[in-house]
VOGU-3710 file (C-alpha; in Angstrom, 3 decimals, decimal comma):
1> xxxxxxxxxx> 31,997/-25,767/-4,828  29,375/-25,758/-7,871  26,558/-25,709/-5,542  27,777/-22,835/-3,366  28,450/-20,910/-6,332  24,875/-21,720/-7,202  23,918/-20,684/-3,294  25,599/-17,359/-4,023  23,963/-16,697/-6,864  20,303/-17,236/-6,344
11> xxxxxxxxxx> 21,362/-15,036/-2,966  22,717/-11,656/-4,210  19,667/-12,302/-7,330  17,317/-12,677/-4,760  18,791/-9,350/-2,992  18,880/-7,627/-6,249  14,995/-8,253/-6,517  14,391/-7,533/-3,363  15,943/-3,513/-3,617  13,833/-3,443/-7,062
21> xxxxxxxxxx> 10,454/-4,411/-5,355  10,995/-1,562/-2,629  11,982/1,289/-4,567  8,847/0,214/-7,349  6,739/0,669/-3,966  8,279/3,728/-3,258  9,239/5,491/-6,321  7,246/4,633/-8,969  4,744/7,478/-8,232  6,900/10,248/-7,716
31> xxxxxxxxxx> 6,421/13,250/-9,434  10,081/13,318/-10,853  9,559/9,802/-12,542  6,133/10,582/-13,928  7,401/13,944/-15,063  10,552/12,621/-16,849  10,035/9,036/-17,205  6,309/8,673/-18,178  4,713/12,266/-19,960  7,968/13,463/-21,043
41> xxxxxxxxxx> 9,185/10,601/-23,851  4,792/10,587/-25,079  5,079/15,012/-25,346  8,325/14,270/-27,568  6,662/12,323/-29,733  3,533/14,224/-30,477  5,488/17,041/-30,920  7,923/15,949/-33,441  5,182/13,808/-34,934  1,940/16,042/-35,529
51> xxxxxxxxxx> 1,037/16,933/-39,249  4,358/15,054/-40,292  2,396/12,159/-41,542  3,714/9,330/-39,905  2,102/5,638/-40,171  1,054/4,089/-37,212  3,513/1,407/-37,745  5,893/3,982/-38,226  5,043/5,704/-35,020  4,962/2,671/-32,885
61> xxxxxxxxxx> 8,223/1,935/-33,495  9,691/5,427/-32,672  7,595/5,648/-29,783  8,872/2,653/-28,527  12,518/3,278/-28,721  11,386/6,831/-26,864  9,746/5,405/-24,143  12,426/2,822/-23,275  14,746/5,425/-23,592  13,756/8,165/-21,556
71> xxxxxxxxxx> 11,659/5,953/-18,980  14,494/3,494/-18,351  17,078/6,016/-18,076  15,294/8,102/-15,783  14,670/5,912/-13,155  18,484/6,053/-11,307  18,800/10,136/-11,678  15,730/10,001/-9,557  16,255/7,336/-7,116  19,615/7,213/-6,116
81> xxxxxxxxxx> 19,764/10,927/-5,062  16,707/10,847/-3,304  18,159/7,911/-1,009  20,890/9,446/-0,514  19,205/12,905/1,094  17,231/10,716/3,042  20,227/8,297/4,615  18,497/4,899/2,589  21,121/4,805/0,692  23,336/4,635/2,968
91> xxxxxxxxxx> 22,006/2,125/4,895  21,747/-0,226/1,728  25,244/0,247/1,229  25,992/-1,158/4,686  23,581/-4,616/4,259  25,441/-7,170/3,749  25,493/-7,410/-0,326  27,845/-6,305/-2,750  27,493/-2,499/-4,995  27,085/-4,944/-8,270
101> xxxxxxxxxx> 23,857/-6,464/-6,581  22,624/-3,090/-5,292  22,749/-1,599/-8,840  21,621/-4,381/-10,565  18,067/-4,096/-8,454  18,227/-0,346/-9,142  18,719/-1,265/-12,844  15,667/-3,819/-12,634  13,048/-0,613/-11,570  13,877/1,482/-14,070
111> xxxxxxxxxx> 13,874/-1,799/-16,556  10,486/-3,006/-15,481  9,021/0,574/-15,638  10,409/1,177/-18,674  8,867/-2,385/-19,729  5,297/-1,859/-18,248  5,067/2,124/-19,902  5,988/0,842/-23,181  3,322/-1,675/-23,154  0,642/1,428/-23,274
121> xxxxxxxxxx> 1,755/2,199/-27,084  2,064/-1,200/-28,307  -1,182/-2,485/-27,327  -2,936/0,799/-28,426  -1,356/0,046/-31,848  -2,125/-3,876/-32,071  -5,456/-3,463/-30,919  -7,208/-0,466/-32,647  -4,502/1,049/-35,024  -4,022/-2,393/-36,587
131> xxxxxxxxxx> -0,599/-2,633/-36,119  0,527/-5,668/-37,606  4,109/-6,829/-35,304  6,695/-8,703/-38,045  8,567/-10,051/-35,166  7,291/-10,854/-32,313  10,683/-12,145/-30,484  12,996/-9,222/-31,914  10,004/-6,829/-30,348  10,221/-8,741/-26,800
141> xxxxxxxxxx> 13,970/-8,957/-26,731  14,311/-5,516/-28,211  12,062/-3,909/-25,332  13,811/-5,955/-22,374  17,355/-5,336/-23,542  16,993/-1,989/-24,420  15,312/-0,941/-21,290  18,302/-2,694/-19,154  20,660/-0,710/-21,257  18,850/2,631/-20,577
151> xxxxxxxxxx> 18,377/2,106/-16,928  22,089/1,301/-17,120  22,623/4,473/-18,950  20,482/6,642/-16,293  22,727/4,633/-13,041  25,604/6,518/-14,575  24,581/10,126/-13,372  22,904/8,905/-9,811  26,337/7,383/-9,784  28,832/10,493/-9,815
161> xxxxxxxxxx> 30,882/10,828/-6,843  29,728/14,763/-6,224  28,494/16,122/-2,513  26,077/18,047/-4,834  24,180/15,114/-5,898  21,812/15,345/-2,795  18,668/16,848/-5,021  17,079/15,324/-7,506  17,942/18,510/-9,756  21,247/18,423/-9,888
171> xxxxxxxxxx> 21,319/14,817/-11,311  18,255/15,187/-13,777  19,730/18,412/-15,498  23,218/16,617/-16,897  21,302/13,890/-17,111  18,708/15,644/-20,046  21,411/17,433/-21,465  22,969/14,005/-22,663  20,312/11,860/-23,967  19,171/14,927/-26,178
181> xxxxxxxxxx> 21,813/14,992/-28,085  21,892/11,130/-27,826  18,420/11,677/-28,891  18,434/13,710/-32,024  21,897/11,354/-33,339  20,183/7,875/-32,878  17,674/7,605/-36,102  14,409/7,977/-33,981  13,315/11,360/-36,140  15,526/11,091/-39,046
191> xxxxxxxxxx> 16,185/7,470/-40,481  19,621/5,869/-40,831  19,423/6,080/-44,528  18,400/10,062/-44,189  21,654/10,533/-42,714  25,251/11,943/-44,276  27,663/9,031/-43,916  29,238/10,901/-41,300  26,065/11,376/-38,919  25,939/7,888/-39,765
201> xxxxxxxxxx> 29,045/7,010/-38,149  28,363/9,173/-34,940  24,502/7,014/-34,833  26,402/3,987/-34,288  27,909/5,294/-31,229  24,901/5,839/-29,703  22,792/2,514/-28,381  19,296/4,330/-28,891  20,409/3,895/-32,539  20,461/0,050/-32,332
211> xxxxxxxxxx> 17,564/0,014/-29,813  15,599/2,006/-32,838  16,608/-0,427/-35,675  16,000/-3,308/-34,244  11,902/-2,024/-33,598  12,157/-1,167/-37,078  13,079/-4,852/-37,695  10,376/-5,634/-35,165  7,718/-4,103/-36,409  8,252/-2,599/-40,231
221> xxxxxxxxxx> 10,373/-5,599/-41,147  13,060/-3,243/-42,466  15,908/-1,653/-40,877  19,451/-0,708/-41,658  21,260/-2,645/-39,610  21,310/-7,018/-38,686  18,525/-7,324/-35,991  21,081/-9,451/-34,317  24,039/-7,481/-34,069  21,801/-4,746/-32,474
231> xxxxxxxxxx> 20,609/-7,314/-29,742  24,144/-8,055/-29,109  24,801/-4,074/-28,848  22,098/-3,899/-26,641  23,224/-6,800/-24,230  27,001/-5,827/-24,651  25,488/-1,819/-23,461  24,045/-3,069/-20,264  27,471/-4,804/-19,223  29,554/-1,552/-20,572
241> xxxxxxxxxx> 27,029/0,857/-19,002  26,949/-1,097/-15,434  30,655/-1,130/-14,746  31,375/2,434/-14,659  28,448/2,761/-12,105  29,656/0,471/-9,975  33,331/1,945/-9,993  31,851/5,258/-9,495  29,821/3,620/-6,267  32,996/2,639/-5,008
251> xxxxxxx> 34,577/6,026/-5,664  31,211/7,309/-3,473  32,252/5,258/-0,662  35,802/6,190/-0,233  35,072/9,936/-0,844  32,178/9,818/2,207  29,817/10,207/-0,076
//
């Protein structure tokens, strides 16, 4: 019994890798994801950041929580509509694997973009901004996790049961109108210890805000909150974030669409 269990896992992980690989091939250079997952979270930061003063320790770490953010999350708004004009989606949906493996490799490309993009920042600041890293670990595990959470996060709106969603458009716009929001609430532009107590209380809602401490932990050795509670956060996101994607899925198939 053990080993089959084993058998099925290594299987539908092998699956899940599998979907990831393709749509990396296919996707990756689309205008939509370069538009909104690559130039839009590196525009956001020079323009909040320019003549404000900000270290470049400082700046790393915002940038990174940005670019995980908004690259992560905008990799299943783009993909999962597209499929679905074309018919790929359907056919995925009738190989033999289950919606929780098809996500999960939909989750990995937006995860590994997200990964690779935020790479660019952090070895321009090691390597000739002198960007000392307190953490090392916190920074790795802080990257990973948060970019599963966000591509999580973006799965939710390729997810919605509509007979709209058929254009990348109509997914992206809801799609930007939340994470702004999320965006401006989450201690990237104005620290946790800016805030009123009770714009502190709606940051914790928000996972950007843990994703944002714990690269403050990471790479200023100060934050506001314990590095490891916002890892668990982070990990407990992804698993919170998934579910309701893969409901929705399901809701998809029995509505036709």
């Amino acid at each position: 019994m053990r080993e089959r269990w084993m058998q099925r896992i290594g299987d539908e992980l092998a699956q899940a890798w599998t979907v990831a690989v393709k749509d990396v091939r296919v996707y990756y250079m689309t205008a939509p994801m370069i538009m909104f997952g690559l130039l839009l979270p590196f525009f956001l930061f020079f323009s909040f950041s320019v003549k404000r003063d900000v270290a470049a320790d400082v700046g790393m770490a915002r940038l990174l929580a940005l670019t995980t953010f908004f690259t992560a999350s905008s990799a299943g708004p783009v993909i999962i509509p597209m499929e679905r004009r074309t018919g790929a989606y359907d056919r995925l949906l009738a190989a033999p694997m289950s919606v929780v493996t098809l996500l999960g490799g939909k989750m990995l490309v937006g995860a590994l973009f997200a990964i690779m993009v935020s790479l660019v920042p952090l070895l321009i600041g090691v390597l000739f901004l002198n960007v000392t890293v307190a953490s090392v670990g916190f920074l790795l595990a802080g990257i990973v996790f948060a970019s599963l959470a966000f591509s999580a996060f973006g799965l939710l709106f390729g997810s919605i049961p509509t007979g709209s969603a058929t254009a990348v458009g109509s997914i992206m716009m809801p799609s930007t109108l939340v994470r702004w929001p999320l965006l401006f609430i989450s201690g990237v532009f104005i620290p946790l210890a800016e805030m009123s107590p009770t714009m502190r209380a709606v940051a914790y809602l928000s996972p950007l805000t843990y994703a944002q401490d714990l690269m403050n932990h990471a790479v200023l050795r100060a934050g506001q909150i314990n590095p490891w509670l916002d890892l668990a956060v982070l990990i407990a996101s992804v698993i919170l974030l998934l579910a309701p994607s893969v409901w929705m899925h399901q809701r998809s198939r029995q509505l036709g669409y």
